[in-house]
Residue, then its C-alpha position, 0 to 999 in steps of 0.5 A: x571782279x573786273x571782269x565786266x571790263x573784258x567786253x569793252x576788249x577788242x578780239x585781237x587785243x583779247x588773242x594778244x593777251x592770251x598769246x604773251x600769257x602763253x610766251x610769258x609761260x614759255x620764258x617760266x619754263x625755259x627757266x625750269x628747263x635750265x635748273x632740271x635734271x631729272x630726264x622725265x620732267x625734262x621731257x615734260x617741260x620740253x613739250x610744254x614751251x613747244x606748245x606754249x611757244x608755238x602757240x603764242x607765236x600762231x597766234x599773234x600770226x593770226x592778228x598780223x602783229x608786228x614780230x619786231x615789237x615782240x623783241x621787247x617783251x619776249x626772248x625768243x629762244x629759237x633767234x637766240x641760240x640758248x642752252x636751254x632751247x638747245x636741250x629742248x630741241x634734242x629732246x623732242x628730235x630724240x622723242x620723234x626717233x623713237x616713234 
C-alpha cells in the first residue's frame, strides 16, 4: 500500500535497510542456533547467519556507514565471543576440511 513511498528513499538509505533486515535475521538465527540439536539443520543455520551476516556487514561497507552506530542496533557475534558463534565457526571449519 505504501510502497509508492520507496521512491522518495535515497539509494543508501535503501542498501541500509536491506542490510539491518539481513543483520536482524542474523541475530533470529543465532537464536535458533543456540536452542537446535539436530546436526543437519545446525549445519543449515551455520551457513545461513554466515551469509546473512556477512552480507549485511558488505553492504554497509559499500555505503561508508559508520560501524560505531552499528553497536546500538546489532550484536555482533564475531566482537562478542558467543557460544553461538563459536558453534558456527566450528561447523563451517569442520565443513571446509571435508572438502
Amino acid at each position: 500500500m505504501f510502497g509508492f513511498l520507496n521512491i522518495f528513499k535515497s539509494r543508501d538509505q535503501k542498501i541500509r535497510e536491506k542490510a539491518f533486515k539481513l543483520l536482524r535475521q542474523a541475530s533470529e538465527i543465532s537464536k535458533e542456533i543456540e536452542t537446535e540439536k539436530d546436526q543437519v539443520r545446525l549445519r543449515g543455520l551455520a551457513f545461513d547467519l554466515k551469509k546473512a551476516h556477512d552480507e549485511g556487514l558488505r553492504l554497509l561497507e559499500d555505503i561508508d556507514y559508520d560501524k560505531s552506530k552499528l553497536d546500538k542496533i546489532y550484536f555482533d557475534p564475531k566482537t562478542k565471543t558467543s557460544e553461538n558463534f563459536k558453534k558456527v565457526e566450528q561447523i563451517l571449519q569442520d565443513f571446509n576440511n571435508r572438502i
